[in-house]
C-alpha positions as MATLAB code, in Angstrom:
seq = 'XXXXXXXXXXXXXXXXXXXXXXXXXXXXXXXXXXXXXXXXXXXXXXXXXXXXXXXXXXXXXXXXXXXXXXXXXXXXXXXXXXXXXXXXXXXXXXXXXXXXXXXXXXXXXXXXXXXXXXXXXXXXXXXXXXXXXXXXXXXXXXXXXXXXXXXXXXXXXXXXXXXXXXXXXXXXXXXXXXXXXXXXXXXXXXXXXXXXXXXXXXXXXXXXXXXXXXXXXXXXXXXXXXXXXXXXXXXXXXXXXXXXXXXXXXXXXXXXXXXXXXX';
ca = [
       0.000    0.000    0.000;
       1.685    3.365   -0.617;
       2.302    5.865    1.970;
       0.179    8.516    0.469;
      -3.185    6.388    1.011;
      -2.154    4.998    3.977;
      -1.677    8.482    5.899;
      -5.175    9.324    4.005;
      -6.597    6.234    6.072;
      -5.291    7.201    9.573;
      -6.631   11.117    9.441;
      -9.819    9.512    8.150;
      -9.807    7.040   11.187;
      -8.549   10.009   13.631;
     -11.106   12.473   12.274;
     -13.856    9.752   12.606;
     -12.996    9.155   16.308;
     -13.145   12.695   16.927;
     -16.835   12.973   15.518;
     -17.993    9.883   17.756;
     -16.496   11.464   20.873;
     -18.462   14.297   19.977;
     -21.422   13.435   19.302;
     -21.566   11.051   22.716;
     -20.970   14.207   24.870;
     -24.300   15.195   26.276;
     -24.800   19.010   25.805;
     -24.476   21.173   28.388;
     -27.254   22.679   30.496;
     -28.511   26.074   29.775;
     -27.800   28.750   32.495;
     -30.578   28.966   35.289;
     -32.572   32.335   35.268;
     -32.060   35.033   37.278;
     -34.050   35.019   40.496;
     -37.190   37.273   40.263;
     -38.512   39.361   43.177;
     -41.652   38.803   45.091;
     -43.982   41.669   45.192;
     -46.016   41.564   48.282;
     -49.676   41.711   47.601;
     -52.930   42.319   50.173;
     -56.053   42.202   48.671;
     -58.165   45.483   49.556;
     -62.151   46.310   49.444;
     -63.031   48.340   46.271;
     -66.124   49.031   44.344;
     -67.184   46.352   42.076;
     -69.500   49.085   40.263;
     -70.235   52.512   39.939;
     -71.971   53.813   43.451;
     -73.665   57.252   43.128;
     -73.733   59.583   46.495;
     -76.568   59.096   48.311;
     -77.036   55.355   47.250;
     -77.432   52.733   50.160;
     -74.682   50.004   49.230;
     -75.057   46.462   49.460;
     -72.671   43.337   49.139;
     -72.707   42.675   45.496;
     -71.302   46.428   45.247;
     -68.061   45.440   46.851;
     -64.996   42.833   46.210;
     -61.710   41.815   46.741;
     -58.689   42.665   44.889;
     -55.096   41.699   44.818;
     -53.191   45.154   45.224;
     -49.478   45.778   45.669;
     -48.798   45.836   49.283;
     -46.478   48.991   49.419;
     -49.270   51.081   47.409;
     -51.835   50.175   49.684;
     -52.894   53.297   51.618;
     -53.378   53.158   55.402;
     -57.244   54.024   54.582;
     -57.657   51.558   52.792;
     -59.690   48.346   54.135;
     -57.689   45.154   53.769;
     -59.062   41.586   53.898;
     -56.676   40.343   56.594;
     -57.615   42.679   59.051;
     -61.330   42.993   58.446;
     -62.424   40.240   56.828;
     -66.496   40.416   57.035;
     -65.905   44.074   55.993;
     -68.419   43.652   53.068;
     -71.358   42.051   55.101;
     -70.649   44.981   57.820;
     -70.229   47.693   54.853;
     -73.635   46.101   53.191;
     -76.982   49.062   54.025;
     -74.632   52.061   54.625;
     -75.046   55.119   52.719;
     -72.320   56.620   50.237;
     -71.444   60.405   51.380;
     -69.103   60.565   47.926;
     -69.081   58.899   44.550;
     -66.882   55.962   44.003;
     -65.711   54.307   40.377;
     -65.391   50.694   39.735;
     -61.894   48.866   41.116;
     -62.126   52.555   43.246;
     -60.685   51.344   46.773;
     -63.340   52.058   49.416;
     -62.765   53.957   52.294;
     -65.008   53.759   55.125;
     -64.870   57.557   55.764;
     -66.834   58.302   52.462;
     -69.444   55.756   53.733;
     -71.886   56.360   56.857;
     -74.524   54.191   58.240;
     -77.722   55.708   58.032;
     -80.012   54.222   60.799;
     -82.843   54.502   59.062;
     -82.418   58.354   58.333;
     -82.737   59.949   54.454;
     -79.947   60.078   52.537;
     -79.882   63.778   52.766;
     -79.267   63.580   56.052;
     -76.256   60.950   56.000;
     -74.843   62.892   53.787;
     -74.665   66.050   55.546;
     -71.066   66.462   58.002;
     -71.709   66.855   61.205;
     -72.760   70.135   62.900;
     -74.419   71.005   59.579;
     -77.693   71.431   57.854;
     -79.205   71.215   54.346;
     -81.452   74.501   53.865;
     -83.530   74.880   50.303;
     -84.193   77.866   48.711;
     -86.294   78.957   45.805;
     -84.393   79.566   42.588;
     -85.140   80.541   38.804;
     -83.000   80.613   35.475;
     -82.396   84.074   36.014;
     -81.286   83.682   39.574;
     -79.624   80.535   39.304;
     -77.237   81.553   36.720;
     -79.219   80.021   33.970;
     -79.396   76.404   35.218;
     -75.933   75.885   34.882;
     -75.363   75.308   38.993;
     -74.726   71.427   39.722;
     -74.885   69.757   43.260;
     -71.301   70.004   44.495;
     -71.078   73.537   42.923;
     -69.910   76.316   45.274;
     -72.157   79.861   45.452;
     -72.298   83.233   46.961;
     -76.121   83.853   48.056;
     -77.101   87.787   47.236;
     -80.320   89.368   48.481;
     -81.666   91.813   46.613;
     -84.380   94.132   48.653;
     -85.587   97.467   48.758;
     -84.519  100.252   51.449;
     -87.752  101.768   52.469;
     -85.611  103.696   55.007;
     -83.149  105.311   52.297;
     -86.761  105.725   49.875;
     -88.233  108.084   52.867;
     -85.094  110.263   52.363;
     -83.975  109.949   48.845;
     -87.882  109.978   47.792;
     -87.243  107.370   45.275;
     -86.845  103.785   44.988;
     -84.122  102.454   46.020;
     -82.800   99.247   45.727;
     -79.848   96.755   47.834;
     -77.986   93.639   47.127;
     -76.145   92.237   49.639;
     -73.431   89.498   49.574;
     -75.277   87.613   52.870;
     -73.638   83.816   52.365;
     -70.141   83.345   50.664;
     -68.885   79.871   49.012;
     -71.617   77.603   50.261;
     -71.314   74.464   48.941;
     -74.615   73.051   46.644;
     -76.016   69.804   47.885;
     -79.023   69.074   45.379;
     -80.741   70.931   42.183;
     -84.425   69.809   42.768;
     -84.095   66.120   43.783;
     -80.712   65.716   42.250;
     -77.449   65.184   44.025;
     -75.167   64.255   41.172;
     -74.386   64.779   37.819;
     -75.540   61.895   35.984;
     -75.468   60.539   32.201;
     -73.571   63.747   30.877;
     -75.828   65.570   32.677;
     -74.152   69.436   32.726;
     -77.371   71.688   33.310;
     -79.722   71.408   35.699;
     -82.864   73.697   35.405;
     -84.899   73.303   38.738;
     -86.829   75.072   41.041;
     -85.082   74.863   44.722;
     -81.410   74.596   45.326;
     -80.627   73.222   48.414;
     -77.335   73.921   50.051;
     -74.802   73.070   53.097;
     -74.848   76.190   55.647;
     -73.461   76.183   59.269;
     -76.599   77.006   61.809;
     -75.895   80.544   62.334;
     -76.130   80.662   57.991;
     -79.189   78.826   57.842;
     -80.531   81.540   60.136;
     -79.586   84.173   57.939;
     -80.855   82.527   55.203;
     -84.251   81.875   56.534;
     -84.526   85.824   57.441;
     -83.273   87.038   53.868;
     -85.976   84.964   52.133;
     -88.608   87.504   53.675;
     -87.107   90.391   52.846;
     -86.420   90.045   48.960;
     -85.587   88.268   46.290;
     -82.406   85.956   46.448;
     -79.895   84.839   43.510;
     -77.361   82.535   43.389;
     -74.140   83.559   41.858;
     -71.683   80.750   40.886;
     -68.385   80.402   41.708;
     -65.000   79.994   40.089;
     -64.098   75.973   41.115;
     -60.453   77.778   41.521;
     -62.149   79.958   44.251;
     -63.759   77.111   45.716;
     -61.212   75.243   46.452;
     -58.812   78.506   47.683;
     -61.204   80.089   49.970;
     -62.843   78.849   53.310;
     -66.373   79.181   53.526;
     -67.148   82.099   55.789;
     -67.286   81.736   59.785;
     -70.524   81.174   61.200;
     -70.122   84.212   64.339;
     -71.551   86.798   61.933;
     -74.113   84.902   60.438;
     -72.572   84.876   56.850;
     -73.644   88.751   56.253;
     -70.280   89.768   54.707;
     -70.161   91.482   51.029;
     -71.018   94.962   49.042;
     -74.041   97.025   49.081;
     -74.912   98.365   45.650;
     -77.958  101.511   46.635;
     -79.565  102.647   43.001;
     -81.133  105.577   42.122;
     -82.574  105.772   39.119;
     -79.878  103.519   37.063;
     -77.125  105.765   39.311;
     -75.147  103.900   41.712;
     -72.853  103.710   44.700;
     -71.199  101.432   46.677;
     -70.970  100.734   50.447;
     -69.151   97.880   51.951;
     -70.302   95.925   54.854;
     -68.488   94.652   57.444;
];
């Protein structure tokens, strides 16, 4: 045999060993994955559908659900501390609005003992006062429940007639950012609902207000001017010791006009 083809035969028998070796070498394993983080989870009381204020609740308007632990607020009412919280939740009334998956939070629910809504509703050391109102002196129907107003009587001075000897005429800023509780027998905006044309506006005033209010509706005619929701939420509603009676008084004369401020 010559050399050529038998050196041919050995690299053909080396490379052939070197294949089977191969091949009978399992493969190696691929690398384990990294190690992924627990979140902690509690599961927490929301709404399972949309609650309107003033709506008694009952247990198929609650569930459970899985929320991150470290997001859960301290308000918020958690199945391992309270877990019949939906059978004790079930008959109270809602004082706010909630959303569906909305976490509920006991403080915008209030058990009403067999009282209206109205009055469930109302915080305490309040009271709901309704007054009669117009398109023209409810700023065109475009007041909602939740709305914040000024209340201005407008009367005429009998006393400054006897000396003028004309008619004279007085508004008067008497309640400042009151809040709105109901347009007629509505307390929420509902379906789109953006004006509300009704006849009585009822409102949230302190007891010293509600006095105030009761005694203007003799004496004239009262409007309701809306307020910026910017204003509302920057300015405190004014202290009960002077009965709300705060503003400007506008005298006219014949279309002429000055102004007086109360204090």
């Amino acid at each position: 045999m010559k050399p050529a083809r038998i050196i041919v035969l050995v690299i053909a028998v080396v490379a052939g060993g070197i294949a089977a070796l191969l091949a009978g070498r399992s493969p190696e394993p691929p690398p384990a994955p990294a190690p992924v983080a627990q979140l902690e989870t509690t599961d927490v009381l929301v709404a399972n559908s949309d609650i309107g204020i003033g709506n008694a609740v009952l247990e198929r308007d609650f569930r459970w659900q899985t929320w991150p632990a470290a997001a859960a607020s301290a308000n918020f009412i958690r199945k391992n501390e309270r877990p019949e919280a939906i059978r004790d939740l079930a008959g109270s009334i809602a004082r706010a609005p909630f959303s569906p998956g909305e976490p509920i939070r006991e403080a915008k629910l209030i058990k009403a003992k067999g009282s209206g809504y109205m009055a469930a509703i109302l915080p305490s050391g309040m009271r709901a006062i309704s007054v009669e109102i117009s398109p023209e002196t409810g700023a065109g129907g475009f007041i909602l429940p939740n709305d914040h107003v000024d209340v201005i009587l407008t009367r005429r001075d009998k006393m400054a007639e006897k000396s003028a000897g004309v008619e004279v005429h007085t508004s008067d800023v008497i309640l400042s950012n009151v809040r709105v509780l109901a347009i007629d027998q509505t307390v929420e905006e509902k379906n789109g609902q953006r004006v509300v044309v009704g006849k009585t506006a009822t409102m949230e005033l302190g007891p010293r207000q509600a006095e105030t209010l009761a005694l203007s509706r003799q004496q004239g005619t009262l409007s309701l001017a809306l307020r910026s929701l910017v204003d509302s939420d920057k300015d405190k509603p004014e202290s009960n010791d002077d009965g709300g009676r705060r503003g400007s008084v506008n005298i006219v004369r014949f279309g002429a006009t000055s102004t007086t401020t109360t204090k």
